[in-house]
N, C-alpha and C positions, 0 to 999 in steps of 0.2 A: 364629159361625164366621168370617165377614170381619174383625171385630175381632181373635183371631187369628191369622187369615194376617198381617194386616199387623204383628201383634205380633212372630209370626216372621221378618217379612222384616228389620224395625228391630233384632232381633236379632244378624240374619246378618249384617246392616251394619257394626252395632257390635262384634261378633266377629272381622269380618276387617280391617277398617279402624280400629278405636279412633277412629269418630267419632262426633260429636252430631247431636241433631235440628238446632240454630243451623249448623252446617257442614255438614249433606247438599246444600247447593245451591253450596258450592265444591268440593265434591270429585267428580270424572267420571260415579262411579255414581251421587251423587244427584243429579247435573244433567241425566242420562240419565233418571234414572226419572221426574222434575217433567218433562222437556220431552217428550222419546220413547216411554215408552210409560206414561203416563197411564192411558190406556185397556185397560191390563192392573193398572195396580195404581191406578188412580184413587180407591178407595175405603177401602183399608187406608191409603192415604199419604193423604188427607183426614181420617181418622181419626188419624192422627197429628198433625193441625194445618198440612197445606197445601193445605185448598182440597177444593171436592167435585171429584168426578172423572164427565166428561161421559157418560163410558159404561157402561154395567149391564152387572153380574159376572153371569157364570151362575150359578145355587144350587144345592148339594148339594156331597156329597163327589167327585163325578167329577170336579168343574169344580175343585174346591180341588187335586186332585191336578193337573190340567193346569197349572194357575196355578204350583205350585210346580216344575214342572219345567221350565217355561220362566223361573221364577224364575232356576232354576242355570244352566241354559245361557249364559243373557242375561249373569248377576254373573260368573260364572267367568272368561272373557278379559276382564272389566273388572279383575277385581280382580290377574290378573297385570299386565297393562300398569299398574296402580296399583304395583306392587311393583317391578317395575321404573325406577321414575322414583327413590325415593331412591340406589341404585344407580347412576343418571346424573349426579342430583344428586353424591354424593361424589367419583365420577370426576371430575367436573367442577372441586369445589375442589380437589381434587390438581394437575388440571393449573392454576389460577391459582397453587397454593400454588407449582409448580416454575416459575412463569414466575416470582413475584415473587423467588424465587431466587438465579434468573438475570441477571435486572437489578439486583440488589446487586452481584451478582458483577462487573457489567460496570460498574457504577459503581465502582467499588474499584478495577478495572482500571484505570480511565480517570484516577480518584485519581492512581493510581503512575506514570502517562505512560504509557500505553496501548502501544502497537506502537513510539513512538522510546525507552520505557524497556525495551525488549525486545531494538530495536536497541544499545541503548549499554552492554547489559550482554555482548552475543556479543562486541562487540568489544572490552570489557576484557578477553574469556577469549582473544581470541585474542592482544592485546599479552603477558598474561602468559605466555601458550606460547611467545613468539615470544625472552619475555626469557632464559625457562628453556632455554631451547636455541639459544641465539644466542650463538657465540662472542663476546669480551671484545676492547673495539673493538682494545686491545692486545695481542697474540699474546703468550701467558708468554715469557722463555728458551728457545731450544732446548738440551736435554739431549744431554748427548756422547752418540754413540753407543756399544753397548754393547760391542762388535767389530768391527776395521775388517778386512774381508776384502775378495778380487780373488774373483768371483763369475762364472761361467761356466755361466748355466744351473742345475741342479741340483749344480753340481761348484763347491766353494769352497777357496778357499786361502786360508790364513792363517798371517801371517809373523810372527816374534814377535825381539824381543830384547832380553835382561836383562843391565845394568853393576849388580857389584855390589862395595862395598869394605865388607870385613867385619877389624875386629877381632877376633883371639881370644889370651884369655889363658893358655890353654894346650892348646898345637897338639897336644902328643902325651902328652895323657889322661892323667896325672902327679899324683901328690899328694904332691910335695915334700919324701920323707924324704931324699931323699939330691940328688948334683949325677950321677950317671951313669944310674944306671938308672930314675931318678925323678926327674930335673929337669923342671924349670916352665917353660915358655918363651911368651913371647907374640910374636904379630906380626901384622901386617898383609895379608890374602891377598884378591885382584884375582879376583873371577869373570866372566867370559865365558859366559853362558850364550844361543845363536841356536837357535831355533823354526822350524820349519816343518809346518803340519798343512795333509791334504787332506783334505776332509769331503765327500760323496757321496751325496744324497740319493735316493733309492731308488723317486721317484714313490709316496711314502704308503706304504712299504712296509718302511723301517727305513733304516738309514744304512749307510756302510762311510767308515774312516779308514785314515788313514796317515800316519805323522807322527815328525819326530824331533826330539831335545834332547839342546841337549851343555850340559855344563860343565864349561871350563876356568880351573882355578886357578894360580895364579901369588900365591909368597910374596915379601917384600919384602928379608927378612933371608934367609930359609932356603930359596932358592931349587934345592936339590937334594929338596926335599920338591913342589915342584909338582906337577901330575897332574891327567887329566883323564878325564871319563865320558860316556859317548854312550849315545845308549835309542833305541830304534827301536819303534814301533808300528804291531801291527797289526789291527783293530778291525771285524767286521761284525755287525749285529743284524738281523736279516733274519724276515718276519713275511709271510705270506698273506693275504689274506680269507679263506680254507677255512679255516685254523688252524694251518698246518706255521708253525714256530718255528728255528732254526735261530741260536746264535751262538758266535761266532767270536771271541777275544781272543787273542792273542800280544804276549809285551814281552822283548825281547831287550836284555841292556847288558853293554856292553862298557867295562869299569872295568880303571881304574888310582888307585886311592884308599884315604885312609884309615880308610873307616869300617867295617869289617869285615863278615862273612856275618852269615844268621840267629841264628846258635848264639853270635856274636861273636869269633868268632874272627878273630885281628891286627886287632882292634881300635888304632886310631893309630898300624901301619903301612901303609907302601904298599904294596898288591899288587896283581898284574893276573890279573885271572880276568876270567872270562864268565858270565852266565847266560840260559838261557833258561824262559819261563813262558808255559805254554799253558792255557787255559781253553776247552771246548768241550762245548755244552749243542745238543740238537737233540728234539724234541718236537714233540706236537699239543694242539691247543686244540678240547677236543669240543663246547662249548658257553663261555657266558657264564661261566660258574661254576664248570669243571675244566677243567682241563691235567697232560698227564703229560709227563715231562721226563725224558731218559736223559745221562749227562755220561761224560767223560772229561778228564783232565787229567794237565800233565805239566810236568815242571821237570828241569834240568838243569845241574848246576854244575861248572865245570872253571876249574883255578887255573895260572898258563902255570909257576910255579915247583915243581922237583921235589919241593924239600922242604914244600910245599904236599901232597901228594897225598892224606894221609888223610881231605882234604872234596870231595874226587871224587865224586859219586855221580849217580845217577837216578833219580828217580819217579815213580808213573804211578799211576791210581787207576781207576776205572769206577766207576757210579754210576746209580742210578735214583731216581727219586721223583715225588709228584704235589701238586697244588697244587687248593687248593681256594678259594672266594673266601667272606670272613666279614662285607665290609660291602663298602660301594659301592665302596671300591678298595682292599682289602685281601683279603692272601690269604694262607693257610697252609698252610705245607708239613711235609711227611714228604719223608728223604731216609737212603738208605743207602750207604754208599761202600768200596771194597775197594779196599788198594792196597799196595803194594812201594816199599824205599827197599832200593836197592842198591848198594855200594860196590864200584866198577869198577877200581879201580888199586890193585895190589897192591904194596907196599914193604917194605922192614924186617921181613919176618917176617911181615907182614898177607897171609894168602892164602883163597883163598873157603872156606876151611874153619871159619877162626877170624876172620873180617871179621865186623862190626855189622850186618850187611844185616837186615832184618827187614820182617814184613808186618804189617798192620792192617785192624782193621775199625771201621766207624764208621757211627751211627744219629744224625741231628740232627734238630731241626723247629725252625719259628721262623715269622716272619712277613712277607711282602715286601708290596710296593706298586706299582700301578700307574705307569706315568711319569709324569702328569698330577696327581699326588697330591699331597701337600705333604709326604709323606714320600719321602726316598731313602734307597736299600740296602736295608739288610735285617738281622733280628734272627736268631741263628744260635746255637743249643746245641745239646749234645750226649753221647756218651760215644763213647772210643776208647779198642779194645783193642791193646797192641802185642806182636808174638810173633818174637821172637829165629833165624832160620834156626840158628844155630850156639850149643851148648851152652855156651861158653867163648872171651874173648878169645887174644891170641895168648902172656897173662902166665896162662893158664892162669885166670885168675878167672872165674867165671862167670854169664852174662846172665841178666840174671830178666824175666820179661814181668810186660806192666806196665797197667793198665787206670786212665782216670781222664775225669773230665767235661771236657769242651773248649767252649773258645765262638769264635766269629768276628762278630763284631755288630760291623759301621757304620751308621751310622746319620744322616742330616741332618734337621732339621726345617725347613721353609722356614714360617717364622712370617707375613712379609708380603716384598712384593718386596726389600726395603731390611734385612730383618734374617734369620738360620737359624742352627742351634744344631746343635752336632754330639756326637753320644756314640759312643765306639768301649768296648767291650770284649771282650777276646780273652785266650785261654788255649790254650796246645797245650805238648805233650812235642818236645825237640829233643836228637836224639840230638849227644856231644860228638865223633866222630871215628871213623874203620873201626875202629881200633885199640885205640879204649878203650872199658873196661867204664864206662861212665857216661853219662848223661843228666841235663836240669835241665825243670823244669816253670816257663813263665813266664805270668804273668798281668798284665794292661792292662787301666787303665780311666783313659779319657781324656774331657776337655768341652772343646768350643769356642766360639766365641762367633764371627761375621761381619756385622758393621754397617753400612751406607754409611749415615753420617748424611750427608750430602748426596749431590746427585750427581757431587761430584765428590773425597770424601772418605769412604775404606774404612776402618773400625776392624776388626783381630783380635785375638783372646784367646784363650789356652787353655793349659791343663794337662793332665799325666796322671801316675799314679805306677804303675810294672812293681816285681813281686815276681820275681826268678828266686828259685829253691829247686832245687839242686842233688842228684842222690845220684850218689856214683861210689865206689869199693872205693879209689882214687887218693887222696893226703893231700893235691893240687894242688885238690881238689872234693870232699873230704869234710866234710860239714855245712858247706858255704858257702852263703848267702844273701848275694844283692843286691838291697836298696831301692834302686830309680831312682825320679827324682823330674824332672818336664821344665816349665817354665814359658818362653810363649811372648807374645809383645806386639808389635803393628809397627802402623804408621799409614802409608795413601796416599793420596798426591792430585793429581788429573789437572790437569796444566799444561793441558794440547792435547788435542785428538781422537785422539791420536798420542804422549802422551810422558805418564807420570808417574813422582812422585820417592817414596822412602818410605824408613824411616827403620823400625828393630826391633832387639828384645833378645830373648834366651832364653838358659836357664842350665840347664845337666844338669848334675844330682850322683849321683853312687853312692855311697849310704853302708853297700858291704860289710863282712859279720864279718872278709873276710881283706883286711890291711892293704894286699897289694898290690895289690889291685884300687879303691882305695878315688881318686874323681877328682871333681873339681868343673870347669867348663868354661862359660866365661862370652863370651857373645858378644855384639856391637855390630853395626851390617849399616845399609850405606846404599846404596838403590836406584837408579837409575835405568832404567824399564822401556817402552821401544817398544811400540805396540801395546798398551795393557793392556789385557788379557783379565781382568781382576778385575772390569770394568764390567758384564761379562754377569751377568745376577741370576742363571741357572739355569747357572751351571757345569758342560758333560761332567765324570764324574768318570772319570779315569782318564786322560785325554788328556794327551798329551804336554809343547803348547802351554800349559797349565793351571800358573797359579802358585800359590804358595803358597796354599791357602783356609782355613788352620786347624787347628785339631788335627793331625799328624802321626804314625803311630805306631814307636815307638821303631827299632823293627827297619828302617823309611822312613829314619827320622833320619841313624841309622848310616852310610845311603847317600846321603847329601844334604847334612850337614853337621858337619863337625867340622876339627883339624888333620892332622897325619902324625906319623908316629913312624920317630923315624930308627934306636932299635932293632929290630935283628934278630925277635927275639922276640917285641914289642909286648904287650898283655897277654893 
């Protein structure tokens, strides 16, 4: 029976601890049971080879059951607090393992220069900030400015004035079949062109101008051909924070020149008329992303000579549309326009009965931009119907209404500050007279080029070729078609803050079916220009003060540059 208990308890040893009889005297519980309580198991552990044990077990199975239950009580919190020591044991090497770690780590540190290699490295980060954003001990050049204005607050003034001596090889649009009514003539013509713009800033809320330009020519030989043109402007673009929109353009000129109307009419003579041209748009902006826009517009032409009178007229349009936005500053529009051309002076036989007056209706869309965009203007088609008030001219022939696609597209690209690119293309119906059964369909498409390779040196280039295509019941425009063709080229460059010289060519040819219309016209031109406004990179378009930027379109030309025609008739 004693044999065993102790059998059992050797057991329960080596059960829960995995040890031997050679190691029960280093391990807790057997150093407990040898030294502590002997006297409870002194005869089974003597039996197993340590020693008799000084105190006599009780006999039977009651006593074997006591024995064994203080057996368990006794082993149990020994053999947890056993279990727990390898547990402290591996904590423990964890924590020498993160110390030894640490002190590599800190040796490594100490390796690399410890705290003054920490120091010497902030301070190369800071020399190199200091170099990356530290002006150059030598200031570049200062660049001319780009506009010299007299500034008053939000109120500028800007004075402008252009010496120009231009050759031209033939003053009055001539293609040299004969010596009277198609003689060639060249000469030398003197322009005076003075500037004055007032520009009007709005406190963040759009601009308002006003502004005029003359040019007076003066010829060398053929000084009964002189003549001069004056433009007055008047210019508001007016803007909310709520969204109200509101603009305002007017251009008034007062001519005595040779470059004839829209339609070309006295082309290469002089004549003195007037026109006036109103543009006016007013709208809300309901959010980021829509604006609705209502317009009206209006023009009006009057010529001081009587026998002028059949390009008398006036016209007036109204108009709605809305405007949508398609990328970050791009917007597209829908637009419909309704309008009247009406022929106000009656002559010869021309009375409101048998006058060309007529109405139209017009649908375009296209695409505009933001002002901040690298696009300006705006892309512009469409179709227009035109419809005849009266059955029949005053030769009894009669009008036929007339529907066709129309475009108005300018357009600038501003590529980078220094270079922008221009495309125009344009098409419209232009009636030829009150009194005549006829009209011609003209069509433009024009490229420019604008460069400042330096800052102080402007390149331009540009071309464009216009199709007129005529129909009239008249043998003077029946099936006649006009190829124009315009090539343009001029170089400047700034003396002074205050003065540049420039130097250009361009050549118009028409190479009409009918022989008399048929002209080539070749021009030379040297500047000298106060004030150049060519230096501003973002040129107002439309201003007065504004010289030459490029591309030009035909019907501009007309009005800007050419000779005189000392025929009555001109062509």
């Amino acid at each position: 029976m004693r044999g065993g208990l102790a059998a059992d308890c050797l057991y329960e040893y080596r059960l829960r601890f995995q040890g031997t009889n050679e190691q029960l005297p280093q391990h807790p519980i057997g150093k407990a049971l040898l030294e502590g309580r002997e006297m409870l198991f002194g005869r089974a552990l003597a039996g197993a080879g340590h020693g008799p044990c000084p105190v006599a077990l009780p006999r039977g199975r009651k006593m074997k059951r006591i024995l064994a239950l203080i057996f368990v009580v006794l082993l149990l919190p020994a053999g947890a607090a056993a279990r727990e020591i390898p547990a402290r044991e591996k904590a423990a090497q964890e924590r020498l393992t993160e110390r030894e770690a640490v002190t590599d780590e800190e040796k490594a540190y100490e390796e690399e220069g410890g705290e003054e290699q920490v120091d010497r490295d902030e301070a190369a980060e800071e020399e190199a900030d200091k170099k990356q954003y530290q002006l150059p001990a030598e200031p570049p050049p200062e660049e001319p400015p780009f506009q010299r204005e007299i500034r008053f607050g939000h109120l500028a003034l800007i004075p402008s004035f252009t010496l120009e001596q231009e050759h031209n090889d033939n003053i009055y649009f001539a293609n040299g079949r004969n010596d009277t009514t198609e003689l060639k003539e060249s000469d030398w013509i003197r322009h005076f062109k003075p500037g004055l713009l007032l520009d009007w800033e709005l406190n963040g809320r759009g601009s308002f101008k006003l502004g005029y330009t003359g040019d007076f020519a003066r010829y060398s030989k053929n000084n009964i051909n002189d003549w001069r043109t004056n433009r007055y402007l008047l210019d508001l673009d007016y803007f909310t924070p709520g969204g109200l929109i509101v603009k305002i353009k007017n251009t008034l000129i007062d001519a005595q020149d040779p470059y004839g109307s829209l339609n070309e009419y006295g082309l290469g003579r002089k004549i003195m008329r007037w026109t006036d041209s109103c543009t006016n748009a007013a709208g809300f902006k309901f959010s980021e992303d829509f604006k609705v826009l209502g317009f009206y517009n209006f023009f009006k032409q009057r010529y001081a000579d009587r026998v002028d009178f059949a390009q008398n007229y006036t016209s007036g349009e109204v108009g709605a549309g809305a405007e949508v936005r398609v990328a970050d500053k791009t917007w597209l529009f829908l637009r419909a326009h309704s309008g009247r051309q009406n022929y106000d002076t009656h002559r010869r036989g021309v009375t409101n009965s048998n006058d060309a007056s007529f109405d139209w209706k017009k649908f375009s869309t296209g695409l505009t931009w933001d002002s901040e965009a690298r696009f300006e203007g705006e892309v512009n088609i469409g179709y227009q119907w035109n419809r005849y008030e009266n059955s029949a001219d005053r030769r009894g022939l009669p009008y036929e209404d007339k529907g066709t696609w129309v475009a108005d597209t300018s357009v600038r690209f501003l590529q980078s500050d220094t270079r922008s690119f221009d495309l125009t293309f344009k098409r419209g119906m232009y009636q030829l007279s009150s009194g005549a059964n006829g009209y011609f369909t003209s069509t433009t498409i024009g490229l420019g080029l604008s460069q400042q390779a330096t800052p102080r040196i402007l390149l331009l280039a540009a071309c464009a070729y216009s199709k007129n295509n005529y129909s009239s019941r008249y043998s003077a425009f029946k099936r006649r078609h006009d190829p124009i063709r315009l090539v343009q080229a001029s170089a400047h460059y700034l003396l002074s803050d205050w003065l540049s010289v420039g130097i250009g060519y361009q050549q118009l040819t028409n190479g009409s079916n009918m022989q008399n219309n048929k002209y080539r016209v070749n021009q030379l031109s040297f500047s000298f220009d106060m004030n150049p406004s060519f230096l501003k990179r973002r040129p107002p378009q439309g201003t007065p003060a504004e010289p030459y930027q490029g591309y030009m379109p035909l019907d501009e030309y007309y009005q800007q540059k050419a000779g005189s025609k000392k025929l009555e008739g001109g062509k």
